[in-house]
LOTIKOL-392660 format. One line per 5 residues: their letters; for each residue x, y, z of N, C-alpha, C. Coordinates in steps of 0.001 Angstrom, whole numbers, plus 500000, padded with zeros to 6 digits. Atoms other than C-alpha are relative to their C-alpha. Layout:
N
A	X/Y/Z/X/Y/Z/X/Y/Z ~ ...
***
This chain:
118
XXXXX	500420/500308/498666/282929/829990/953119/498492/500141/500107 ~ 501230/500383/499627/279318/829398/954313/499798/500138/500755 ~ 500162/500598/498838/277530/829926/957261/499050/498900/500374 ~ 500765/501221/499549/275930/827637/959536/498952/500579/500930 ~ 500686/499392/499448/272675/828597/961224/499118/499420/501178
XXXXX	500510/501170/498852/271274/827325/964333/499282/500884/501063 ~ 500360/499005/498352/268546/828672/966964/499652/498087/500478 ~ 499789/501045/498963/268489/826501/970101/499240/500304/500792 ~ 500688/499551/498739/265785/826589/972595/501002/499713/501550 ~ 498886/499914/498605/268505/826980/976052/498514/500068/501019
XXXXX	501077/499825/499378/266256/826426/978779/500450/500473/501862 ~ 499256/499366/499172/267478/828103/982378/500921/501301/500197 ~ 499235/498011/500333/269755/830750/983525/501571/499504/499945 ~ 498882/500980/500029/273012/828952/982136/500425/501160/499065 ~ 498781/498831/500805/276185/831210/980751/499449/499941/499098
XXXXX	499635/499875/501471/276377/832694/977524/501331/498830/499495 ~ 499263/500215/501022/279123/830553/976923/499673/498079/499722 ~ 500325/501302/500085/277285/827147/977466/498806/500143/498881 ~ 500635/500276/500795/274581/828240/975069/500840/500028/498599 ~ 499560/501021/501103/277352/828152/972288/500766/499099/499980
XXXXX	499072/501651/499945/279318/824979/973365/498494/499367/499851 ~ 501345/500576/500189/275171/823554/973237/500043/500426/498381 ~ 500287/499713/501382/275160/825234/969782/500889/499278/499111 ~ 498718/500440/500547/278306/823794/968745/499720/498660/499406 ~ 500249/500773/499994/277324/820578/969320/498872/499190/499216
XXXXX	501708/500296/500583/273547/820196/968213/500516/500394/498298 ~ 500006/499784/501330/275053/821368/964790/501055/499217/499520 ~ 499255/501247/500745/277704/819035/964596/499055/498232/500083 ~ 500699/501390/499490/275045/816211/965955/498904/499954/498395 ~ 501289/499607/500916/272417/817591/963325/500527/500051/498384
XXXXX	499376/500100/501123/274631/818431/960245/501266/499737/499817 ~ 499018/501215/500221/278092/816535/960712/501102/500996/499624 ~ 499208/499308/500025/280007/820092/960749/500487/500121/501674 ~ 499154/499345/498998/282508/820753/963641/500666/501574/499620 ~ 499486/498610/499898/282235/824541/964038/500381/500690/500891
XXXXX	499376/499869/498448/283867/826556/966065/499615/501802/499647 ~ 500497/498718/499971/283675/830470/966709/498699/500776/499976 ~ 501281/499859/500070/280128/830258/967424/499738/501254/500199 ~ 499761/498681/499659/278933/834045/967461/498077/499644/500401 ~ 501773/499837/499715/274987/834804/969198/499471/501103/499776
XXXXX	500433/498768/501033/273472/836920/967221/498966/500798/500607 ~ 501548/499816/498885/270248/837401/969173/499128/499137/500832 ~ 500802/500852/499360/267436/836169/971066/498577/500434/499706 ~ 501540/499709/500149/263609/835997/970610/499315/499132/500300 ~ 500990/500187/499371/260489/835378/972142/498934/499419/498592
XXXXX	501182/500572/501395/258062/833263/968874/499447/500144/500469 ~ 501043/499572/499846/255272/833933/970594/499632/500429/501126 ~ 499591/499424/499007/255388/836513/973039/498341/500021/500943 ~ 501380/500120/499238/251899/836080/975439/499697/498768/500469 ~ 500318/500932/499593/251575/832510/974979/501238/498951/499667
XXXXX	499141/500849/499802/254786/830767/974873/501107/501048/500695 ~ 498788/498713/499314/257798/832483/977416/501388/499284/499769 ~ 498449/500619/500693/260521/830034/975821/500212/501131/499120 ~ 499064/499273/500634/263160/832276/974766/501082/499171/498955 ~ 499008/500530/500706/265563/831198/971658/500941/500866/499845
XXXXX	498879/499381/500118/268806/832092/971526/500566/499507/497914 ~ 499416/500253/501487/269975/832297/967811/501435/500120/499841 ~ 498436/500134/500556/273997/831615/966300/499814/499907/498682 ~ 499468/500331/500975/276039/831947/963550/501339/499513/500051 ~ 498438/500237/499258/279229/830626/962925/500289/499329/498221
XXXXX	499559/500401/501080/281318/830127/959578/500592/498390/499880 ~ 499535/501349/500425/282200/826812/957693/500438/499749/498868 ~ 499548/500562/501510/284091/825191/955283/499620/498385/499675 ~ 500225/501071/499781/284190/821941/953900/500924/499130/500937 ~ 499488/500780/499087/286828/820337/955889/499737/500200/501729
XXXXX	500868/500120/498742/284985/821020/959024/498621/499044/499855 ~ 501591/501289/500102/282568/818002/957776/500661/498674/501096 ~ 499290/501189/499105/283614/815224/960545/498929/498841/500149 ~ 501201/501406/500224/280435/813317/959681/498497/500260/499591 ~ 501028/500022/500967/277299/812568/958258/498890/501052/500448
XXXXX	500754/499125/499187/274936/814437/960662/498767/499032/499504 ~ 500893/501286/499872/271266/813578/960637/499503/500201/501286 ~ 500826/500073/498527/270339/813917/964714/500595/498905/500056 ~ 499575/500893/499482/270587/811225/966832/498944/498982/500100 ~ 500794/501263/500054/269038/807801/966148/499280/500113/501606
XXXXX	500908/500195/498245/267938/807483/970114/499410/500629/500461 ~ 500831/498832/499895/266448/810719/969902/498847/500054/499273 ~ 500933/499967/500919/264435/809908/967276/499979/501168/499020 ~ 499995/498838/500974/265749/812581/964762/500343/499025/498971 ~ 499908/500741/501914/265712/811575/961082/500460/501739/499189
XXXXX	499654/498668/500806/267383/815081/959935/500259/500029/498631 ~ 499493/500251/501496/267831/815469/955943/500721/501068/500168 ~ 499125/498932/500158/270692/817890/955412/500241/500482/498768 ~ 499945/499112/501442/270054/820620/952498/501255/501015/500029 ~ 499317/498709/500353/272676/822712/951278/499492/500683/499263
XXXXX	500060/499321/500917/271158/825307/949421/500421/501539/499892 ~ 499016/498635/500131/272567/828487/947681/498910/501046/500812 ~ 500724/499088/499022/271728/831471/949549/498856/500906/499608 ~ 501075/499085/500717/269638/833322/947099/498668/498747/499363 ~ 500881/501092/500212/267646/830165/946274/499274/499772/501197
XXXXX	501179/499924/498581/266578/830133/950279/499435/500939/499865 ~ 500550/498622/500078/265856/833418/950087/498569/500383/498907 ~ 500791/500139/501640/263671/832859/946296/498873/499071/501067 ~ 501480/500873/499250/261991/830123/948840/499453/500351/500922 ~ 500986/499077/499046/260760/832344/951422/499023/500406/499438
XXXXX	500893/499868/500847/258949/833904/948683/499092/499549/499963 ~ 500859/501100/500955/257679/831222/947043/499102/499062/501352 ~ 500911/500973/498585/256410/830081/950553/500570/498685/500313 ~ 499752/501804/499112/258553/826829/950956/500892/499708/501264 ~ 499207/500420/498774/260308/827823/953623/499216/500687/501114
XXXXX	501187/498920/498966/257708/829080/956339/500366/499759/501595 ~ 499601/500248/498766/259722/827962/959534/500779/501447/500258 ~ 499495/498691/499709/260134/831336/961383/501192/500026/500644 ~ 498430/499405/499550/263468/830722/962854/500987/499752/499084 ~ 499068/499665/501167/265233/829978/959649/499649/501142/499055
XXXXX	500231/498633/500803/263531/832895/958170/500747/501265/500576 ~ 499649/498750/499340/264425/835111/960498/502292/499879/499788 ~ 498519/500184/500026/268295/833693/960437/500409/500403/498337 ~ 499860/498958/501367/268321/834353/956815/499910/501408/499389 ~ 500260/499265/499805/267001/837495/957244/500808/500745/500463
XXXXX	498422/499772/499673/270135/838211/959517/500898/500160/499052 ~ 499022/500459/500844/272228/836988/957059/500196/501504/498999 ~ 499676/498871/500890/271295/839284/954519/499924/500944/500432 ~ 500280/498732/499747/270592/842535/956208/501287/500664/500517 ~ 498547/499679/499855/274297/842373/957440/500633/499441/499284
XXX	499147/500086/501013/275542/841111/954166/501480/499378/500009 ~ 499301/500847/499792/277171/838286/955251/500203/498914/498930 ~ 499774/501452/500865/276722/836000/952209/500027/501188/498588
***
């Protein structure tokens, strides 16, 4: 099993349970998994002074027969998504190595391992 990792900028004062039916979605729109048991792991402030968007971060397990399509974003949106699978200690080797420098998949990896989920 695998997880799936997703922060979502939620913008308003809308349930906890609409930011993971929004999470649900954006990750089946984005990578072509239908997951379910979305869990919200946390929330954080990227740059606390000069931006006050809050992200809400999820996890949520997957297999392969939860693939229901190609993913990618949405043509009318103008997303062109490439969808990497890589092993978990190989993301982790690329934090390192500096190729992964986007702070909300760092930080979700970061999750990952510190509660020894993978």
């Amino acid at each position: 099993m695998s997880q799936a990792c997703s922060s979502r900028p939620v913008l308003g004062s809308s349930i906890k349970t609409h930011h993971r039916i929004v999470s649900a979605e954006k990750t089946e729109e984005e990578t072509g998994y239908q997951i379910k048991d979305v869990k919200k792991i946390f929330e954080a402030y990227m740059s606390p002074g000069s931006v006050t968007e809050i992200l809400h971060f999820f996890i949520a397990e997957y297999t392969d027969n939860m693939k229901v399509g190609n993913g990618g974003g949405l043509e009318e949106e103008g997303e062109h998504i490439e969808i990497m699978e890589i092993q978990f200690q190989d993301a982790l080797d690329m934090i390192e190595k500096g190729d992964i420098k986007d702070g909300k998949t760092i930080m979700l990896l970061q999750y990952i391992r510190l509660h020894h989920l993978l």
